[in-house]
PQR file with spaces between the fields and no chain letter, atoms N, CA, C, O and H, PARSE charges and radii, in Angstrom:
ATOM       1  N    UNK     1     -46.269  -30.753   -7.607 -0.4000 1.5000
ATOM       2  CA   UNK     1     -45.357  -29.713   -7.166 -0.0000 2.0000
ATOM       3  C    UNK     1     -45.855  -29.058   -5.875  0.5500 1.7000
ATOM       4  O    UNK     1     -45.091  -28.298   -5.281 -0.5500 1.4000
ATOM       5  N    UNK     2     -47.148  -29.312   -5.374 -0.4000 1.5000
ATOM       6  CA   UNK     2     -47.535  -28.830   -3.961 -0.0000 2.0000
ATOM       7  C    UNK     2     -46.816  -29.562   -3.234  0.5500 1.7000
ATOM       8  O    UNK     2     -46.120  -28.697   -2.701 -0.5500 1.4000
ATOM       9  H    UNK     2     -47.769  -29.930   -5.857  0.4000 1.0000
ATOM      10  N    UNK     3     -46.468  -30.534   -2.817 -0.4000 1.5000
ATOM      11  CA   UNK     3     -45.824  -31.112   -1.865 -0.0000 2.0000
ATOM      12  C    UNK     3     -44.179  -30.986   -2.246  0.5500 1.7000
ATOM      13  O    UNK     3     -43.491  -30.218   -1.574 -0.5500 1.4000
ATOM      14  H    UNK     3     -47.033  -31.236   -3.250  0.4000 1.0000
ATOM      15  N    UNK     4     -43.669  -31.639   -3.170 -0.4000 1.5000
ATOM      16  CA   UNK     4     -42.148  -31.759   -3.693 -0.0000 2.0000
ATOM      17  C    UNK     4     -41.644  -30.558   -4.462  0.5500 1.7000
ATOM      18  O    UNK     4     -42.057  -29.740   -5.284 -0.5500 1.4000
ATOM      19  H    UNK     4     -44.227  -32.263   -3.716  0.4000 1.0000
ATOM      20  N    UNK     5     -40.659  -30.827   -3.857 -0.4000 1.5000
ATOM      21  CA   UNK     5     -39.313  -29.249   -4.289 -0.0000 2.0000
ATOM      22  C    UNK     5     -39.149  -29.544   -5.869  0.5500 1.7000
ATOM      23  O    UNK     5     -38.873  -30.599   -6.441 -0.5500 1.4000
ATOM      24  H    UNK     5     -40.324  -31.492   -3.189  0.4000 1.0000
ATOM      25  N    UNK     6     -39.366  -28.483   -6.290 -0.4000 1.5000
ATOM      26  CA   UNK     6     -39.157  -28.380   -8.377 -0.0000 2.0000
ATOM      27  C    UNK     6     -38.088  -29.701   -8.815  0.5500 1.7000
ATOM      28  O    UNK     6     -38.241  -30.664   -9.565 -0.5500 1.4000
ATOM      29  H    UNK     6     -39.591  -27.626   -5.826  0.4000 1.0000
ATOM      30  N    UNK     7     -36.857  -29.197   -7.891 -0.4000 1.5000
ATOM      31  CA   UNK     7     -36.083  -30.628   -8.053 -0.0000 2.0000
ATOM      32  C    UNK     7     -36.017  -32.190   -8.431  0.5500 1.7000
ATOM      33  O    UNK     7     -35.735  -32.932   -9.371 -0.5500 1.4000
ATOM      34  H    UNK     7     -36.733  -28.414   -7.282  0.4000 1.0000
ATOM      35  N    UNK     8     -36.493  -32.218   -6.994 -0.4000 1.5000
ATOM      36  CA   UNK     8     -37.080  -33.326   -7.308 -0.0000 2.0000
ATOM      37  C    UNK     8     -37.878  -33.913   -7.752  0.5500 1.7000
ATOM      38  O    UNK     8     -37.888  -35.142   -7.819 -0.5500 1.4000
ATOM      39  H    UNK     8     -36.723  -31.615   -6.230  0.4000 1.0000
ATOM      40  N    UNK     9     -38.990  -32.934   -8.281 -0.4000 1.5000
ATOM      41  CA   UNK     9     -39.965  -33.216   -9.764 -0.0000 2.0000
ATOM      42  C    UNK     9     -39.530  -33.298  -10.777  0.5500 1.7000
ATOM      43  O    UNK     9     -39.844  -34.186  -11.570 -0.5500 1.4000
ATOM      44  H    UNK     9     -38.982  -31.936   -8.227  0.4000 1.0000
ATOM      45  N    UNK    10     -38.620  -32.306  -11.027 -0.4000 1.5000
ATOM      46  CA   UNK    10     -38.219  -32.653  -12.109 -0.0000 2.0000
ATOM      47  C    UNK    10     -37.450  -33.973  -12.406  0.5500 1.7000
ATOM      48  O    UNK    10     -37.787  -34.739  -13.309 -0.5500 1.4000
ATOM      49  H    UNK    10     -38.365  -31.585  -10.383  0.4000 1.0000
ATOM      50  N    UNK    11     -36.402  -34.177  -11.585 -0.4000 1.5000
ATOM      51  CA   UNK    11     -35.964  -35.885  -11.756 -0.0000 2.0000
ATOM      52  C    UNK    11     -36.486  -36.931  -12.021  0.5500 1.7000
ATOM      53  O    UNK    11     -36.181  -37.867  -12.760 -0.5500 1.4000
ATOM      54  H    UNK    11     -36.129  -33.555  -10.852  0.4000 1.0000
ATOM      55  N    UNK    12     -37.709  -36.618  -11.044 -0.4000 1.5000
ATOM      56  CA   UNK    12     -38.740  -37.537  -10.988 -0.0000 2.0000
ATOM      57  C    UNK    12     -39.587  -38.005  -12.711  0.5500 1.7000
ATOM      58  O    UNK    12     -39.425  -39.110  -13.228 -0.5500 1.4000
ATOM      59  H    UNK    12     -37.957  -35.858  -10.443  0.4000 1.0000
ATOM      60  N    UNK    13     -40.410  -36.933  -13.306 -0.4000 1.5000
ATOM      61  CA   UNK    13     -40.523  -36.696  -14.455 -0.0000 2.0000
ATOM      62  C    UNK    13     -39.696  -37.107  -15.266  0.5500 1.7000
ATOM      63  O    UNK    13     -40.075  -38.027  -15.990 -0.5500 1.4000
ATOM      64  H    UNK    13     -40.542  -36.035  -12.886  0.4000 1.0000
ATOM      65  N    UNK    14     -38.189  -36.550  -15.456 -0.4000 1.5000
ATOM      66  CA   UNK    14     -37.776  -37.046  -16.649 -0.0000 2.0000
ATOM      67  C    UNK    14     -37.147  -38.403  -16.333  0.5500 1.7000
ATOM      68  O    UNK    14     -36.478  -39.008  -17.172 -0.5500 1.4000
ATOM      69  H    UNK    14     -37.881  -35.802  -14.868  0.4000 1.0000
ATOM      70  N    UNK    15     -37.423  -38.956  -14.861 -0.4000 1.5000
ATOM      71  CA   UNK    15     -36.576  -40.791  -15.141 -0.0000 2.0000
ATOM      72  C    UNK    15     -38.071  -41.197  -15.481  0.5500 1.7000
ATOM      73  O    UNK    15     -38.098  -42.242  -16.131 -0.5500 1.4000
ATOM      74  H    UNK    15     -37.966  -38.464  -14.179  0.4000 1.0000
ATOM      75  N    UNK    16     -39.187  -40.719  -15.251 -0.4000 1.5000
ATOM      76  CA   UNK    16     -40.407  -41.466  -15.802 -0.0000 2.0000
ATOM      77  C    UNK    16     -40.458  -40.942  -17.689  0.5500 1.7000
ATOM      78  O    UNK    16     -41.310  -41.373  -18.465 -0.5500 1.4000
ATOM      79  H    UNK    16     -39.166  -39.869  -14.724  0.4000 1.0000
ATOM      80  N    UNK    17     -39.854  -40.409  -17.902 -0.4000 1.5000
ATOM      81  CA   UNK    17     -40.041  -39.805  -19.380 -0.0000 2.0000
ATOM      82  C    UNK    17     -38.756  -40.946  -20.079  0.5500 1.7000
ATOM      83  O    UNK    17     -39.035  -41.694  -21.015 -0.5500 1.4000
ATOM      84  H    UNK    17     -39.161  -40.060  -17.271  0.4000 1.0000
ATOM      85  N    UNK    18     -37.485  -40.910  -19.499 -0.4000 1.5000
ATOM      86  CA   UNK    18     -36.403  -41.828  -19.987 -0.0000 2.0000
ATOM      87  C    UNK    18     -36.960  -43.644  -19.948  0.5500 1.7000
ATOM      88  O    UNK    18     -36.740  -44.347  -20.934 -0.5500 1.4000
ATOM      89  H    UNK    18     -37.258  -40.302  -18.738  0.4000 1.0000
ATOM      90  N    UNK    19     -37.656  -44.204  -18.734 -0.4000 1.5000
ATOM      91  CA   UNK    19     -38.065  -45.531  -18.791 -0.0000 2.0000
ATOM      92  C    UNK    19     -39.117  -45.567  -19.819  0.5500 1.7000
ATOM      93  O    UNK    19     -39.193  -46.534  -20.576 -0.5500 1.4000
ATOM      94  H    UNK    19     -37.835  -43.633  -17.933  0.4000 1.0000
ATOM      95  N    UNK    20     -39.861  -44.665  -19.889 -0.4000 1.5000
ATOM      96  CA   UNK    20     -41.143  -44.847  -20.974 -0.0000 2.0000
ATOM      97  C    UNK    20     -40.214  -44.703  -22.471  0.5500 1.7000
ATOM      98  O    UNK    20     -40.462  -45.476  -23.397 -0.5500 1.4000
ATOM      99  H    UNK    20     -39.799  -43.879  -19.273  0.4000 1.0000
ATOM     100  N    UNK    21     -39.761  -44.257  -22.525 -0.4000 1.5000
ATOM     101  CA   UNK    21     -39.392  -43.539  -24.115 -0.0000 2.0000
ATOM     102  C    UNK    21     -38.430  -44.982  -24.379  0.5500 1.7000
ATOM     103  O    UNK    21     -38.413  -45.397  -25.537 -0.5500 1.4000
ATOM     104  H    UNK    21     -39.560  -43.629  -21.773  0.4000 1.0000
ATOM     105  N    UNK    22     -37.767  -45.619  -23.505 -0.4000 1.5000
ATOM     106  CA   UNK    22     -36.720  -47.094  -23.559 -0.0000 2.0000
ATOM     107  C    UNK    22     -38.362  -48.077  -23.283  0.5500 1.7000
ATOM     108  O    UNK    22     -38.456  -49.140  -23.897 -0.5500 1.4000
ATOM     109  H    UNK    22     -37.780  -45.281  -22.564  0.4000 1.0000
ATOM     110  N    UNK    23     -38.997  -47.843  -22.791 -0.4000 1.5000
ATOM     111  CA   UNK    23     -40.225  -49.169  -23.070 -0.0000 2.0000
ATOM     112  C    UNK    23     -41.087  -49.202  -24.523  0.5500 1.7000
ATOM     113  O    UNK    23     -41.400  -50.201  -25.170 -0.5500 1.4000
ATOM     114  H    UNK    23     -38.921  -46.979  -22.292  0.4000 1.0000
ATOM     115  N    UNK    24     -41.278  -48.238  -24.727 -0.4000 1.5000
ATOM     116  CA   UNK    24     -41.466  -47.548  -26.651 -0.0000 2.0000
ATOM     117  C    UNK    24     -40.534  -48.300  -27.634  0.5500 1.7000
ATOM     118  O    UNK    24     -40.852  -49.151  -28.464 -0.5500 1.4000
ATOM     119  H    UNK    24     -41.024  -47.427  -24.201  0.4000 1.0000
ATOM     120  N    UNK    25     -39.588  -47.909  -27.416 -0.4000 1.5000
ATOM     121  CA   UNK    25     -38.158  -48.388  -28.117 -0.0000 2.0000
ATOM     122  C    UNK    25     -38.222  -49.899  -27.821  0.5500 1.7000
ATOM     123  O    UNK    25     -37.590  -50.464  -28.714 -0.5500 1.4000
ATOM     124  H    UNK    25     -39.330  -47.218  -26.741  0.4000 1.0000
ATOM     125  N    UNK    26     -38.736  -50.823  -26.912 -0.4000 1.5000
ATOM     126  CA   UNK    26     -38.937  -52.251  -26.797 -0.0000 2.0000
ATOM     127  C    UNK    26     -39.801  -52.865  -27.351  0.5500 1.7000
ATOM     128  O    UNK    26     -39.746  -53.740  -28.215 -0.5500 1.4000
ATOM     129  H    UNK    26     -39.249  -50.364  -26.186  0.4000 1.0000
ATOM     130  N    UNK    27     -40.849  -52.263  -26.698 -0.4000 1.5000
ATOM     131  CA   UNK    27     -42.400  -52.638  -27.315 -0.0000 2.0000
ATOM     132  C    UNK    27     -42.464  -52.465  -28.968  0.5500 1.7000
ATOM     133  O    UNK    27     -42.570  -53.319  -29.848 -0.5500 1.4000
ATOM     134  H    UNK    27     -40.893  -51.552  -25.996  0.4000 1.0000
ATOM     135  N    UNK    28     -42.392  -51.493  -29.013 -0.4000 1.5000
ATOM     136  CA   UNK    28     -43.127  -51.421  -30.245 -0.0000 2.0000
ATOM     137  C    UNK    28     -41.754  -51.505  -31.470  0.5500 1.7000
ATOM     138  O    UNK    28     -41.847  -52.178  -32.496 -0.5500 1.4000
ATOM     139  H    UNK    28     -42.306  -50.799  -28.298  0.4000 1.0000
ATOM     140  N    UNK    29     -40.507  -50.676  -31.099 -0.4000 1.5000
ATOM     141  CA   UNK    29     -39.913  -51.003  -32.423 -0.0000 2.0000
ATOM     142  C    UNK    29     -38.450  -51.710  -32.442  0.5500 1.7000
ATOM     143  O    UNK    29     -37.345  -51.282  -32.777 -0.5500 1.4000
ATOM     144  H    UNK    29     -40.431  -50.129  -30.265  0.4000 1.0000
ATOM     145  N    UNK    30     -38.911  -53.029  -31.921 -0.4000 1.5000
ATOM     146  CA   UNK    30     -38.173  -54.088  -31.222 -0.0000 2.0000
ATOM     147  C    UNK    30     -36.452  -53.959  -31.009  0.5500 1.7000
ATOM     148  O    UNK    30     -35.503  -54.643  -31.392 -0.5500 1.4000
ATOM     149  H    UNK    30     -39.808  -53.376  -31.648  0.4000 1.0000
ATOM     150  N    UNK    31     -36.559  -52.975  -30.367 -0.4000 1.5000
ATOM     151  CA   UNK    31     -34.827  -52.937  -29.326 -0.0000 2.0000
ATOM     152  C    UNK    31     -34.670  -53.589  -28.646  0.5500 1.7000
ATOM     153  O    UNK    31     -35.568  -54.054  -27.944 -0.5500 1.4000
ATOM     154  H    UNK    31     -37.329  -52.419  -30.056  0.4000 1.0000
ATOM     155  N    UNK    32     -33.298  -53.942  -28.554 -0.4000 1.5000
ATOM     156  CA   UNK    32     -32.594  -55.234  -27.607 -0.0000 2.0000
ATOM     157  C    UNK    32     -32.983  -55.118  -26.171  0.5500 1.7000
ATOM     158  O    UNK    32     -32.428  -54.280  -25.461 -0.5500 1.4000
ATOM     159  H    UNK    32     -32.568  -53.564  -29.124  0.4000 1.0000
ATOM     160  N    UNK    33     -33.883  -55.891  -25.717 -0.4000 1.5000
ATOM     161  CA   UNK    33     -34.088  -55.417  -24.457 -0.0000 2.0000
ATOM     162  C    UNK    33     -32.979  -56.227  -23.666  0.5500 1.7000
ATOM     163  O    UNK    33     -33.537  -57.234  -23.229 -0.5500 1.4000
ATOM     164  H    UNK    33     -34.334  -56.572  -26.294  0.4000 1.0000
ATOM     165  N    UNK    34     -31.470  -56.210  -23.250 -0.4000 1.5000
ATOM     166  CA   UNK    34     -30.951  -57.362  -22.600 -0.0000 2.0000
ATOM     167  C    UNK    34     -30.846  -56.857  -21.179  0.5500 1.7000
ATOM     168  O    UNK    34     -31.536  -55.876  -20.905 -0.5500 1.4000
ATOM     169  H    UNK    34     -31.017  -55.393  -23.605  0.4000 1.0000
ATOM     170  N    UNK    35     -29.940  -57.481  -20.051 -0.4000 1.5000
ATOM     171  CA   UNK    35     -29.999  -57.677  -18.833 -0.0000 2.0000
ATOM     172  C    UNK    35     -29.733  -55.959  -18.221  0.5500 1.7000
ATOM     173  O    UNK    35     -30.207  -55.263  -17.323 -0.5500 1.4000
ATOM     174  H    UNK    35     -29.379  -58.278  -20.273  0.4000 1.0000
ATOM     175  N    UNK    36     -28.828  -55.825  -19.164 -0.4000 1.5000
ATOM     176  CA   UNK    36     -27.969  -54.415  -18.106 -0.0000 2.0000
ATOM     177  C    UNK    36     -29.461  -53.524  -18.743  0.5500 1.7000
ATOM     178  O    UNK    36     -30.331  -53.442  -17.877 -0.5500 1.4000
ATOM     179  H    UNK    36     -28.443  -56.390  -19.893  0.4000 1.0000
ATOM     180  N    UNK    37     -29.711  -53.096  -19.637 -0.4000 1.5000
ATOM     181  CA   UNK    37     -31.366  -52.312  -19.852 -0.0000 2.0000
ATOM     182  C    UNK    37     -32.203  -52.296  -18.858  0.5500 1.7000
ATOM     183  O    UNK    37     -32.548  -51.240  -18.327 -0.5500 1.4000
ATOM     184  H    UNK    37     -29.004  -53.163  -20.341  0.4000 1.0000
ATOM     185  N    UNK    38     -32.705  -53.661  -18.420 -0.4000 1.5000
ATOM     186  CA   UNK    38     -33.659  -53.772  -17.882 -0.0000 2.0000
ATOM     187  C    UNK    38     -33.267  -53.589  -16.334  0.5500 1.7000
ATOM     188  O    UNK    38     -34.029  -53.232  -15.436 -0.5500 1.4000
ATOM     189  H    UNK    38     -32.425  -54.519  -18.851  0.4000 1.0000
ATOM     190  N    UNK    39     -31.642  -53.976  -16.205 -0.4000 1.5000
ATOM     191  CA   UNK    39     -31.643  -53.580  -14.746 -0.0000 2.0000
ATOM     192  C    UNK    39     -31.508  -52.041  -14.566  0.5500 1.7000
ATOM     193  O    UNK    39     -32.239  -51.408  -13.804 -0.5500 1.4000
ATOM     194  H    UNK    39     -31.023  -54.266  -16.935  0.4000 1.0000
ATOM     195  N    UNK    40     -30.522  -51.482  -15.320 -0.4000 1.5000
ATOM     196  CA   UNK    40     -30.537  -49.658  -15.536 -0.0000 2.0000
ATOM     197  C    UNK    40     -31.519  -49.080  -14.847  0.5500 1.7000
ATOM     198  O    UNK    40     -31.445  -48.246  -13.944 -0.5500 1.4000
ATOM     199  H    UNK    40     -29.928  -51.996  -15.939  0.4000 1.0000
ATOM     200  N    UNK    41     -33.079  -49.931  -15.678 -0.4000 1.5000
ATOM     201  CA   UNK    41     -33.953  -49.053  -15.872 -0.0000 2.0000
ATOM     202  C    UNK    41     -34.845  -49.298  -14.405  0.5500 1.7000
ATOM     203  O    UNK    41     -35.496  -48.549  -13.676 -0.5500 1.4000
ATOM     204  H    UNK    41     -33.140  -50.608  -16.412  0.4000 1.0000
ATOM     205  N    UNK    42     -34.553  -50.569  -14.391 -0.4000 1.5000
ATOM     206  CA   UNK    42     -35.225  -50.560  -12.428 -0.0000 2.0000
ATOM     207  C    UNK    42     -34.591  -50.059  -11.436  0.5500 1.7000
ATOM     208  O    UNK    42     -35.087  -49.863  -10.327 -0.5500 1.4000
ATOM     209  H    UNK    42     -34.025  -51.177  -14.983  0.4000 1.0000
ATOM     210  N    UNK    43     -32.952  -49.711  -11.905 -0.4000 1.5000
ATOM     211  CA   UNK    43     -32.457  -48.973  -10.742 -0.0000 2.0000
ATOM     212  C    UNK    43     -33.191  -47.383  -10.794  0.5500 1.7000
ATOM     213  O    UNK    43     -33.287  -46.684   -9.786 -0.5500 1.4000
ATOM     214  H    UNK    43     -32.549  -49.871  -12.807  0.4000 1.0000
ATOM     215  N    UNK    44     -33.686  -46.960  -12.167 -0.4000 1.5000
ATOM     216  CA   UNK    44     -33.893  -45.326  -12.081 -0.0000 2.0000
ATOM     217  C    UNK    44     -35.629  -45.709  -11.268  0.5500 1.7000
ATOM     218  O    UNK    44     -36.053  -44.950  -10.397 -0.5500 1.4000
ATOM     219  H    UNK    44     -33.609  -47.528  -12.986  0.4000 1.0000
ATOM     220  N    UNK    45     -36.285  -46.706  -11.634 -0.4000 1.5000
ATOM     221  CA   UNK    45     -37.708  -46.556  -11.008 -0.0000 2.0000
ATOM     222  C    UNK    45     -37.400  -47.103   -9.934  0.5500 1.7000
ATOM     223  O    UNK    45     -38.343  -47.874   -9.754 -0.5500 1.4000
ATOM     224  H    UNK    45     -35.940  -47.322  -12.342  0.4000 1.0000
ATOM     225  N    UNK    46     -36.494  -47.262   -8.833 -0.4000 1.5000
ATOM     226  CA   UNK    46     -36.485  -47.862   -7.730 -0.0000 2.0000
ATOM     227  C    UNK    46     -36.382  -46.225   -6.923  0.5500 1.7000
ATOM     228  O    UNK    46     -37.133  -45.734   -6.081 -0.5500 1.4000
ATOM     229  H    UNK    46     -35.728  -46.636   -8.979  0.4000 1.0000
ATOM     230  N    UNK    47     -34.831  -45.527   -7.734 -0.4000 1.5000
ATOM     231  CA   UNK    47     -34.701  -44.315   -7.554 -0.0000 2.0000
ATOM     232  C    UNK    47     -35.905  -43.683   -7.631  0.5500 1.7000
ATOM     233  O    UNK    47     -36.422  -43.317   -6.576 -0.5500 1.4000
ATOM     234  H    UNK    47     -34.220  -45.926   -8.418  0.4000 1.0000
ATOM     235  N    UNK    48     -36.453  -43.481   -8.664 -0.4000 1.5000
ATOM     236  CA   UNK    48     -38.104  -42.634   -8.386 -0.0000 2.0000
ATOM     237  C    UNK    48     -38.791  -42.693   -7.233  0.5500 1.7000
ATOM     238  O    UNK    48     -39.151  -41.712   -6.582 -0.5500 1.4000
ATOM     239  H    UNK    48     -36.033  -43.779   -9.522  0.4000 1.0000
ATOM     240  N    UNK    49     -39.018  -44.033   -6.914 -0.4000 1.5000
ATOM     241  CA   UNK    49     -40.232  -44.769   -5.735 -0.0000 2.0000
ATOM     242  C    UNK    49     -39.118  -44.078   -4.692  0.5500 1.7000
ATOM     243  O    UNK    49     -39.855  -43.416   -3.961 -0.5500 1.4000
ATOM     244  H    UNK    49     -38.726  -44.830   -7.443  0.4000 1.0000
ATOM     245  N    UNK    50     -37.881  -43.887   -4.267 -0.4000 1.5000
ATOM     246  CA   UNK    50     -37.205  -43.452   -2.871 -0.0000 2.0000
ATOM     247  C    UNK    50     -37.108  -41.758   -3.017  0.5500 1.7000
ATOM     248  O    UNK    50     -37.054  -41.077   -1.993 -0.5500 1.4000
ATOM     249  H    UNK    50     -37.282  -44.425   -4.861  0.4000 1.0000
ATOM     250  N    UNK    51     -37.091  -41.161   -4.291 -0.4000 1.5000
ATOM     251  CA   UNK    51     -37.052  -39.755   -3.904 -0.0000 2.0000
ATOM     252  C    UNK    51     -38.631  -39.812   -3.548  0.5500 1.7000
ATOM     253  O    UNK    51     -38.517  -39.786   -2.322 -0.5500 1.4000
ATOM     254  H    UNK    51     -37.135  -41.714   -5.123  0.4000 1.0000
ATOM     255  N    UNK    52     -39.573  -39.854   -3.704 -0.4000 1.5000
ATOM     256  CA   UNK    52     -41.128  -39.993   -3.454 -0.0000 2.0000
ATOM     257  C    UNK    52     -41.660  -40.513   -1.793  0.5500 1.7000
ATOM     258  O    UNK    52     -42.584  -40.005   -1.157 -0.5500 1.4000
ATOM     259  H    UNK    52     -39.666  -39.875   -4.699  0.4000 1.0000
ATOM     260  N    UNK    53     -40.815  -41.606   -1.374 -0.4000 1.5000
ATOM     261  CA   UNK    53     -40.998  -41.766   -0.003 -0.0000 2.0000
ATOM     262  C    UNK    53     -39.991  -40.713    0.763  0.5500 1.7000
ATOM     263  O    UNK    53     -40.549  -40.085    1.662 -0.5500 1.4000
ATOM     264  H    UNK    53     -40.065  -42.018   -1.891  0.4000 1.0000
ATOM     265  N    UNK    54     -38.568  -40.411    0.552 -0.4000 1.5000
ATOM     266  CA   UNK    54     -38.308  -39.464    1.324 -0.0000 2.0000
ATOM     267  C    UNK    54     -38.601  -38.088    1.207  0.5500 1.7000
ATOM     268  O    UNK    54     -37.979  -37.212    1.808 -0.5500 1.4000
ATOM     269  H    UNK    54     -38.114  -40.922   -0.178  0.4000 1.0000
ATOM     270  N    UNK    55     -39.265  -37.951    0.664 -0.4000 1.5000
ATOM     271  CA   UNK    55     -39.555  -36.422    0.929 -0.0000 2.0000
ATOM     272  C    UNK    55     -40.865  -36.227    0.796  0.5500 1.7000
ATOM     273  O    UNK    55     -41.341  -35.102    0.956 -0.5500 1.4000
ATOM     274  H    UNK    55     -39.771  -38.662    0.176  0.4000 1.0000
C-alpha cells in the first residue's frame, strides 16, 4: 500500500484470494477444472500482472 492506491490493492488481493480459493477447490477437492475456469482465471492474473505494471 506504499506505492498503490487502496484500490487497486484491494482488487489486486481479492483476484489473488478468488484464483487461490478456485486452485483449492481443484487441487485438493477435485473440481472440474475445464477450459472456460482455467481461462477466467488467467484473464483475472493477467489483469493483476497489468494493474501492477501500470501504476
Amino acid at each position: 500500500m506504499r506505492t498503490l492506491p487502496m484500490g487497486i490493492t484491494y482488487a489486486i488481493w481479492t483476484g489473488i484470494g478468488g484464483v487461490g480459493a478456485t486452485l483449492i477447490g481443484i487441487l485438493l477437492y477435485g473440481e472440474h477444472a475445464g477450459l472456460k475456469r482455467l481461462s477466467f482465471m488467467s484473464l483475472i492474473i493477467i489483469s493483476i500482472i497489468g494493474l501492477k505494471i501500470l501504476v
